[in-house]
N, C-alpha and C positions, 0 to 999 in steps of 0.2 A: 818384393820382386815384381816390375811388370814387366810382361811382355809386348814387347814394340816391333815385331812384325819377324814372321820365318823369312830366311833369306835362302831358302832350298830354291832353285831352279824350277819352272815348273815343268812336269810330264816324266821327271828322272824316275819315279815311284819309288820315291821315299818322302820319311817323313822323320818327326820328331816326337816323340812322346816325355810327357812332364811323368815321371817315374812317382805315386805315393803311395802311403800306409793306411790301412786300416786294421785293426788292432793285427799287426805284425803282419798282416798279408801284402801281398803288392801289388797294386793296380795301376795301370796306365791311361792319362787321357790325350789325345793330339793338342798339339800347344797350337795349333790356329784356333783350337776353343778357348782358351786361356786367356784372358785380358790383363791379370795382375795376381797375385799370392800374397796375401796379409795374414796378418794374425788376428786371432778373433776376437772380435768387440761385442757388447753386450746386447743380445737378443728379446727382442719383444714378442712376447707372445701372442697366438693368435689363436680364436677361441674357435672351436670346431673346425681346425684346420685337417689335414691328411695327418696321418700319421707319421711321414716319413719329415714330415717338414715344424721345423724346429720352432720358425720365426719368421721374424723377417730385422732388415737393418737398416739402416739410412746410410750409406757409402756416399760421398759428396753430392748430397742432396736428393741422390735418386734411391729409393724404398724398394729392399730385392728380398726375397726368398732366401732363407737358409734351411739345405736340404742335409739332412745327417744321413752319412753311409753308413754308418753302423744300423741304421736300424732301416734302409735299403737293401741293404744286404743281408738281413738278417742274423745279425751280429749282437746276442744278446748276455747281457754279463759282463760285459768288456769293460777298461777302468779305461779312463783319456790318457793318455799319452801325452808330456808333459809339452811335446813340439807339436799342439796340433797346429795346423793352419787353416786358412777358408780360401779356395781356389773360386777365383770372381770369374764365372765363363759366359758367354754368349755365343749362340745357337739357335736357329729354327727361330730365327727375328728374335730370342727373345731374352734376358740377363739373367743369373740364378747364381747364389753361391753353395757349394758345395763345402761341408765340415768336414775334412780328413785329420787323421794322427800324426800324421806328417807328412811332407812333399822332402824326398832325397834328391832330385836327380833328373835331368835331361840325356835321350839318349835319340840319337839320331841312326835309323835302321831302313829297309826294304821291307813293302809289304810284300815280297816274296816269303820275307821271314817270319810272314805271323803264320800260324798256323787256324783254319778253321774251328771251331769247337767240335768234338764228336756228341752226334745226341746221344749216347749210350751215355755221357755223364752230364750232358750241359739241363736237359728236360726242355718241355717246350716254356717256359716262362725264363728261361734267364737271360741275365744282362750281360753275358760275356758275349762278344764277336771276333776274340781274338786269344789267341797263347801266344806269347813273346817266350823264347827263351835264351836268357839272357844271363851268358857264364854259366852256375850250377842252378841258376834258380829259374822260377818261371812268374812273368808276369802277367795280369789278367787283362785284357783290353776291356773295356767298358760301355757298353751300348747306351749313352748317356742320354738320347733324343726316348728310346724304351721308357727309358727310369724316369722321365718330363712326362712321358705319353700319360705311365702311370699314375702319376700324380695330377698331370689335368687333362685329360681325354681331348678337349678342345682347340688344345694345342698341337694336333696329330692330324694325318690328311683325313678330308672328310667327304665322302659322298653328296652329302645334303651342300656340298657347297657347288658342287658339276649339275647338280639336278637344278638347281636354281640358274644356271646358263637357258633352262627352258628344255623343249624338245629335242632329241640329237636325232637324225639319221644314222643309219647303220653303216660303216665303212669297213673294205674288204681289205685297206692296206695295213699292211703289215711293220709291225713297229718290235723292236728289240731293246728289251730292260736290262739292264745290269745294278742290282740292288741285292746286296748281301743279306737284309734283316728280312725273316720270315716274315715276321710283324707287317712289314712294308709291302713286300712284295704282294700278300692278300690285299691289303689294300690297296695297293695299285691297281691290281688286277681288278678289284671292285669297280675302282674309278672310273676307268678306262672304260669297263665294261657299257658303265653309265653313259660313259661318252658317246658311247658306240664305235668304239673300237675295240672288236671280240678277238681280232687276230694277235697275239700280243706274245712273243717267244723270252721268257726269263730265263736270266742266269744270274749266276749268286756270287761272281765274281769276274771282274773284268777281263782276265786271262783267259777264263773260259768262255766268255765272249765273242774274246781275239780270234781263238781260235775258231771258232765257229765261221768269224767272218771269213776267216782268214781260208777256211778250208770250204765255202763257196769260191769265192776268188780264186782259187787255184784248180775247180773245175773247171772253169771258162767260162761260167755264167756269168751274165749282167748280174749283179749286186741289182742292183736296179728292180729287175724281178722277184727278187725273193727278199730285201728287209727293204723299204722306204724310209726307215725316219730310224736312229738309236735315242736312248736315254740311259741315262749314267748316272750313280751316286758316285761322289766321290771318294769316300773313305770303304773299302774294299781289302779284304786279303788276296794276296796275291799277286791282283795287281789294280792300281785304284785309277780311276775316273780320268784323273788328267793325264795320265801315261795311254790307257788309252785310247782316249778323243787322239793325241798325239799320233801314236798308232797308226790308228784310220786315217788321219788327214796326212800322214806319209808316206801312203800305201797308195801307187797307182792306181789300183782297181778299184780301192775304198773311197778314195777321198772326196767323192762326190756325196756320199752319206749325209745327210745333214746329221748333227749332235747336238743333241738338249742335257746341259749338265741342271741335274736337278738335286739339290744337297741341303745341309741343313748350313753350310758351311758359305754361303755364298753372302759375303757381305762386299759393301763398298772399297773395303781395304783392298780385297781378298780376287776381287773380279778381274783385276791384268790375268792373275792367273789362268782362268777359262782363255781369254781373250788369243795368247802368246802360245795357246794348244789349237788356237782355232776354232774353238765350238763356235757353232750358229746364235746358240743364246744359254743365259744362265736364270735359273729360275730358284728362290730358294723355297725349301719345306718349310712351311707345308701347303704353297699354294697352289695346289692343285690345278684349281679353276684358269687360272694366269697358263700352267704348264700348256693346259688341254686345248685354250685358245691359239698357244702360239704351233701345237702340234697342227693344229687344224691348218694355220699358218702355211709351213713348212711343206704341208703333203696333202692338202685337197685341191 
């Protein structure tokens, strides 16, 4: 099975999730990470590698990582599943395949419909960002750029790369984040900080965002005065990144905003999409440095 490009609309807020198993559990990952579904071919081992990481492979010529979810997930004892597959994904610039029990199923939903994790069960270290539920059952959404972080820290945004821009002055304006992962959002705020931009308003989901903006605007203020610049991840519950940039840039009183979509998700294929919503620019995870130049851009 490869995947040859989502044909969703963009800014609709939906998406697609490739449905698979891990010993009988169900998890979901977005099919714009998905590049192809094979079956698994024989793994070369790699000495003092992470633990979570199996191998690696040679797939037409190019040498990738095989990441086992079972032992990601902490899945121990489990026998394989006679349909496993290796889901071949790209992400955060970079290739990785994943070992699952099986891939069932594509379903095409509203992140209206994910539900947040509660931390009363998720803890602060898990990989889920998302509940699907889906008929009587419930699927796990997967925080797959976390479970990379994991595995190589250096692949995750990084302070020491904003500090290398040299000195920042301190600026007063005011910048609005919409980034669901805990994980991120610290770091962002670190980033930023470095940058010199200390005024920084988060939220952990687009929707709540919206509304935020949306209920300045409807006081009569200038937008103008109170956010200068938005940034957005794209994959959000509730409501994701391209809906809405979309949003803002249909809203009389918003559409002046400038919008920096900033994702792990933004490849060449993939960039009409920002484009056809309007953002000002797309920058992918996790380059930070690149982001913090074009904010400076946008709003000094």
């Amino acid at each position: 099975m490869e995947h040859k490009g989502i044909l969703l609309e963009s800014g609709t807020n939906e998406l697609e999730i490739v449905e698979f198993e891990v010993a009988n559990n169900k998890f979901g990952i977005n099919v714009i990470k998905v590049k192809e579904i094979i079956q698994p071919i024989p793994v070369t081992f790699i000495p003092h590698a992470h633990p979570h990481v199996e191998g690696i492979i040679q797939l037409r010529g190019e040498v990738l990582p095989v990441v086992d979810m079972l032992r990601v997930l902490g899945i121990q004892g489990a026998e394989r599943n006679p349909q496993q597959k290796y889901i071949v994904a790209e992400f955060n610039k970079q290739r990785v395949v994943f070992h699952v029990d099986n891939v069932t199923q594509i379903h095409r939903i509203s992140w209206n419909q994910i539900e947040k994790p509660s931390d009363m069960y998720q803890g602060g270290t898990s990989q889920v960002i998302g509940v699907i539920k889906q008929n009587e059952q419930m699927i796990l959404l997967l925080d797959f750029e976390r479970i990379m972080v994991d595995i190589n820290p250096a692949s995750g945004i990084s302070v020491e790369s904003v500090k290398k821009l040299g000195k920042r002055e301190r600026s007063g304006k005011r910048i609005l984040i919409a980034e669901d992962s805990p994980l991120l959002r610290k770091l962002l705020f670190d980033t930023m900080s470095e940058a010199g931009y200390d005024n920084v308003e988060f939220f952990e989901n687009g929707r709540d965002a919206y509304e935020y903006l949306e209920g300045i605007a409807k006081s009569g203020s200038d937008i103008a005065e109170h956010i200068q610049l938005v940034v957005t991840d794209i994959e959000m519950p509730q409501m994701d990144g391209h809906h809405l940039t979309r949003k803002i840039k249909e809203h009389p009183d918003l559409q002046k905003l400038p919008v920096i979509i900033f994702s792990s998700l933004i490849t060449d294929d993939l960039r009409h999409k920002g484009d056809q919503v309007g953002a000002e620019d797309q920058i992918s995870k996790p380059e930070i440095a690149e982001l913090i130049l074009r904010v400076d851009q946008l709003i000094l």
